[in-house]
C-alpha positions as CSV (number, residue, x, y, z in Angstrom):
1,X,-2.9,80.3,-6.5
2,X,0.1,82.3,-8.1
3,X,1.9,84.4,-5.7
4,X,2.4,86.9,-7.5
5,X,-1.3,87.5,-7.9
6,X,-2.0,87.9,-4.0
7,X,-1.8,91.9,-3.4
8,X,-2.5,91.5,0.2
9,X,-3.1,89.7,3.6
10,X,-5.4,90.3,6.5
11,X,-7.2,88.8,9.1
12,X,-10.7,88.1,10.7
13,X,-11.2,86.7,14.2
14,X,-13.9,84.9,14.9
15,X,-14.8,84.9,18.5
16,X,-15.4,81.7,20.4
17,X,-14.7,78.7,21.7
18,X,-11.9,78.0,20.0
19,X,-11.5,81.6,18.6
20,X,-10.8,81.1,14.8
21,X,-8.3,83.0,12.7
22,X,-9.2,83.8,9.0
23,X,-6.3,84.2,6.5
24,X,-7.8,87.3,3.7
25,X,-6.0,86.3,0.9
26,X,-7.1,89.8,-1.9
27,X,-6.3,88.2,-5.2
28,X,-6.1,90.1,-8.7
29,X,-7.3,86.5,-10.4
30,X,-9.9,86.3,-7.6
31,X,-13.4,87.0,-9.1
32,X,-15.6,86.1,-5.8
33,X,-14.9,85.6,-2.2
34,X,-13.8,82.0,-1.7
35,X,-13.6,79.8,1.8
36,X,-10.8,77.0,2.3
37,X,-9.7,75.1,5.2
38,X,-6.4,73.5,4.5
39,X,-7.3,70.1,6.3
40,X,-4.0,68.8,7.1
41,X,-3.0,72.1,9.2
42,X,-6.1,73.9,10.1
43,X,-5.7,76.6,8.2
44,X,-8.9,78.9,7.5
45,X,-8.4,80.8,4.2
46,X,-10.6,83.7,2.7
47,X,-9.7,84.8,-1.0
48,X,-11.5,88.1,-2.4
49,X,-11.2,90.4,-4.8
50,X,-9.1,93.5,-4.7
51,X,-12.3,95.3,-4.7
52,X,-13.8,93.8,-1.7
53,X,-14.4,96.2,1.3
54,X,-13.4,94.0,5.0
55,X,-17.1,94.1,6.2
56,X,-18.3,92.1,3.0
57,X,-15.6,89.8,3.9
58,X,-16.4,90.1,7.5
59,X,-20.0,89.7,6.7
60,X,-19.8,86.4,4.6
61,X,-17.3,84.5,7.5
62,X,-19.7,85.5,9.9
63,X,-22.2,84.0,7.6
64,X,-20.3,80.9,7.0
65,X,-19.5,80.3,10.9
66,X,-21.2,77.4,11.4
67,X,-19.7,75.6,8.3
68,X,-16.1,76.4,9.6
69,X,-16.7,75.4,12.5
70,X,-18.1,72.2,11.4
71,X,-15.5,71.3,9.2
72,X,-12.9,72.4,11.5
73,X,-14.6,69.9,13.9
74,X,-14.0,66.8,10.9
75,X,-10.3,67.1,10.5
76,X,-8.4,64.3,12.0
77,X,-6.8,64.7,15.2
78,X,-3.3,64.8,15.7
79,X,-1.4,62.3,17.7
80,X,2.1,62.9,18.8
81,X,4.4,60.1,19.1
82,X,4.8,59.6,23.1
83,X,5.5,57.0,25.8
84,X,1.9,54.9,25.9
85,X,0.6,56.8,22.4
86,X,0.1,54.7,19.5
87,X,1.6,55.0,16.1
88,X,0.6,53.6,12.9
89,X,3.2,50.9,11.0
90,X,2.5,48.9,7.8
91,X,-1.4,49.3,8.6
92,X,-1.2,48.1,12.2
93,X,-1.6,50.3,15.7
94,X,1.7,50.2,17.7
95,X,1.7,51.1,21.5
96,X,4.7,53.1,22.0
97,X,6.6,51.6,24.9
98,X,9.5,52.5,26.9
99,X,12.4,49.6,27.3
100,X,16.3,49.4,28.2
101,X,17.6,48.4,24.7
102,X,19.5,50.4,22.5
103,X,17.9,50.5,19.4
104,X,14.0,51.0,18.5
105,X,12.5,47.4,17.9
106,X,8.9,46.7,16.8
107,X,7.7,43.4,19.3
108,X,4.1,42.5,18.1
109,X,1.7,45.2,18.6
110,X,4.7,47.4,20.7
111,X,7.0,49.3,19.5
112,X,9.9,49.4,22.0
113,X,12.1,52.8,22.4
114,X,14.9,53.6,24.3
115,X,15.8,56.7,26.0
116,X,14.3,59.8,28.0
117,X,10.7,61.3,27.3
118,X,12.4,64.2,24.8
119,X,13.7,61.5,22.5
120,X,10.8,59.6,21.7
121,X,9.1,61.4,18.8
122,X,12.6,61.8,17.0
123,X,13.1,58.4,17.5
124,X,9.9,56.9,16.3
125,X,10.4,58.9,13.4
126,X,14.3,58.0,12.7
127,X,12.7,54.2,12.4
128,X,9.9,55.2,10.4
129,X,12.3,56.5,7.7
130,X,14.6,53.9,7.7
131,X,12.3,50.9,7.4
132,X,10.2,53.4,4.7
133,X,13.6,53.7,2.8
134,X,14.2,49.9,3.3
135,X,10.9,48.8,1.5
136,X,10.8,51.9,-0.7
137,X,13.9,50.7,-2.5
138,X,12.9,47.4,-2.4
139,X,10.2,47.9,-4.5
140,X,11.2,50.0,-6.8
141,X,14.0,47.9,-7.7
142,X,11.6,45.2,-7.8
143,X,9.8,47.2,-10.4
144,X,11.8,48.9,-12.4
145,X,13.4,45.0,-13.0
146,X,10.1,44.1,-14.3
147,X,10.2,47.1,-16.6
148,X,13.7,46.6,-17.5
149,X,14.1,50.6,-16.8
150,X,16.6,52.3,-14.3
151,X,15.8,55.0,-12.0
152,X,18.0,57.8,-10.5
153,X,17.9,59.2,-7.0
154,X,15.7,57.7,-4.4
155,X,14.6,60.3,-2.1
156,X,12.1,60.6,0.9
157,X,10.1,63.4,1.7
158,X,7.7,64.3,4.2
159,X,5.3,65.8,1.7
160,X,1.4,66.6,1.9
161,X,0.7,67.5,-1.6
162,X,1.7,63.9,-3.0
163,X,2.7,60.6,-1.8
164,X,5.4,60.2,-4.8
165,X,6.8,61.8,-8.0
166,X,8.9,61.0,-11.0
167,X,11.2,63.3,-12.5
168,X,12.3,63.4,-16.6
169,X,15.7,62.2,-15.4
170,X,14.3,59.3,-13.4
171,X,14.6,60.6,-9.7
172,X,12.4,59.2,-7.9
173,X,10.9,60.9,-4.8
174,X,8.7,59.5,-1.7
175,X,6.8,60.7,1.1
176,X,8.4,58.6,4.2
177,X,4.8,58.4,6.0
178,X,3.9,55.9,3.2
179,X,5.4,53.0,5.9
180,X,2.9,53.8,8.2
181,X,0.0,52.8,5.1
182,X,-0.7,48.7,4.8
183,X,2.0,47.3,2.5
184,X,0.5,46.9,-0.2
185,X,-0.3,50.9,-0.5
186,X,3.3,51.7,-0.5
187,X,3.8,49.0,-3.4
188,X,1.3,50.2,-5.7
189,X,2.8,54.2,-4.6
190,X,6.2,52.6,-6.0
191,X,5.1,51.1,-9.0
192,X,2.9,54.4,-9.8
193,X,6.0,56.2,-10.0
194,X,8.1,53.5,-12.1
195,X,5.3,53.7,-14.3
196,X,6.7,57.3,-15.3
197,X,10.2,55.8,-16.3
198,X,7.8,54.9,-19.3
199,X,5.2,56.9,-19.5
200,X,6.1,61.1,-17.7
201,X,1.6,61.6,-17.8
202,X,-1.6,59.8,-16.5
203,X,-3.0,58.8,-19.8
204,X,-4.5,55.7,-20.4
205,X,-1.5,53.9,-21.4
206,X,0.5,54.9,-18.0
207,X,-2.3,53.3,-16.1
208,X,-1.8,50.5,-18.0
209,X,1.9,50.1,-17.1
210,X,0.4,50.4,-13.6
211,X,-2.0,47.8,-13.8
212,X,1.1,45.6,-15.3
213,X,3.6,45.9,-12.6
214,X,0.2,45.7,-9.7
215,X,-2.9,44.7,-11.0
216,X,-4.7,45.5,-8.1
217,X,-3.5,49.0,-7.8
218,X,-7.0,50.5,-8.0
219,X,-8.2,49.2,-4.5
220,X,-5.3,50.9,-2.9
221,X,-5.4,54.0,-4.9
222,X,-8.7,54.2,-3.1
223,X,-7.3,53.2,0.1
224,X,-4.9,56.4,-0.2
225,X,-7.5,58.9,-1.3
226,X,-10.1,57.4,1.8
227,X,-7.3,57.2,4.2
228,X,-4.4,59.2,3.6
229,X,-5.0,62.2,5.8
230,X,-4.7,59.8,8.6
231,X,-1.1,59.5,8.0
232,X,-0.3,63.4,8.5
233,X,-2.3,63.4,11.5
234,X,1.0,61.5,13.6
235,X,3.2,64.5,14.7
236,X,7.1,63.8,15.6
């Protein structure tokens, strides 16, 4: 929704256990009142028309309680990256373990990390983006050989409305959470976006550059749509 349409913000509470906060969102483009829950965050929106008095709006989250709540109930939980937590990498559950080295070192299903209990989560995440910058650029040179294109900037993100984009002058941006996906979801992700060094759109023709560069691309498309959430749910 535009901005610049939103005239105004309030909010409900709905009593409980958890209490619930309600984000009134009065819209001029709004027609009817709308319910959203922003799945990666939580976040409980109610858009209405200008027009709308607060105990219609009251009246219809009330009414919609037990739908909020149940949805609210089906987002994936958060795990924060602690001493004994676990941490997805490449597809695969790491234990997050304490050792004496100096550097963070993956060691079969472990990943080792040096340093005091404050430390861990920024360090989980500093290896995270290197080894996703690492395989990122990897394959996008190895795909943008194929295509016999160059790319610009390589960039990493930590982005929840899309795991990649291509700009008009080639720049090519990722989210770093892609590492955490199997390896082959991260390599289809990269050749996606080298696929717009030829074609900037999805048409028919762009998919098949896609299917070109990975012809199995569709399996982890579906991977990404089925599992993706998963990957926001790891907080640092």
């Amino acid at each position: 929704m535009n901005s610049e349409s939103i005239v105004s913000v309030q909010h409900i509470i709905l009593p409980g256990n958890p209490k619930i906060t309600i984000i009134l969102r009065r819209s001029k483009r709004a027609k009817r009142m709308s319910l959203r829950i922003l799945r990666l965050k939580g976040i409980v929106t109610l858009s209405l028309p200008v027009s709308c008095q607060i105990r219609e709006a009251e009246k219809f989250v009330f009414e919609k309680e037990s739908w909020i709540r149940a949805h609210l109930a089906d987002l994936p939980q958060s795990a924060e990256a602690a001493f004994g937590g676990m941490v997805l990498f490449q597809g695969e559950l790491l234990t997050i373990c304490r050792w004496q080295g100096r550097q963070v070192r993956k060691t079969g299903a472990k990943l080792l990390v040096p340093g005091a209990d404050g430390m861990v989560a920024a360090r989980v995440k500093a290896f995270l983006k290197l080894q996703a910058r690492q395989r990122l650029a990897e394959a996008t040179d190895r795909y943008s050989a194929a295509l016999g294109k160059s790319y610009g900037k390589l960039t990493l993100r930590d982005t929840t409305s899309r795991w990649g984009s291509c700009s008009t002058k080639g720049n090519i941006n990722y989210s770093w959470r892609l590492i955490m996906a199997p390896a082959e979801v991260l390599n289809y992700v990269a050749a996606h976006e080298v696929a717009h060094l030829v074609q900037m759109n999805h048409s028919p023709q762009f998919w098949a550059v896609v299917e070109h560069l990975y012809p199995a691309y569709a399996t982890y498309r579906a991977w990404l749509k089925d599992h993706g959430e998963e990957l926001h749910s790891y907080q640092f």
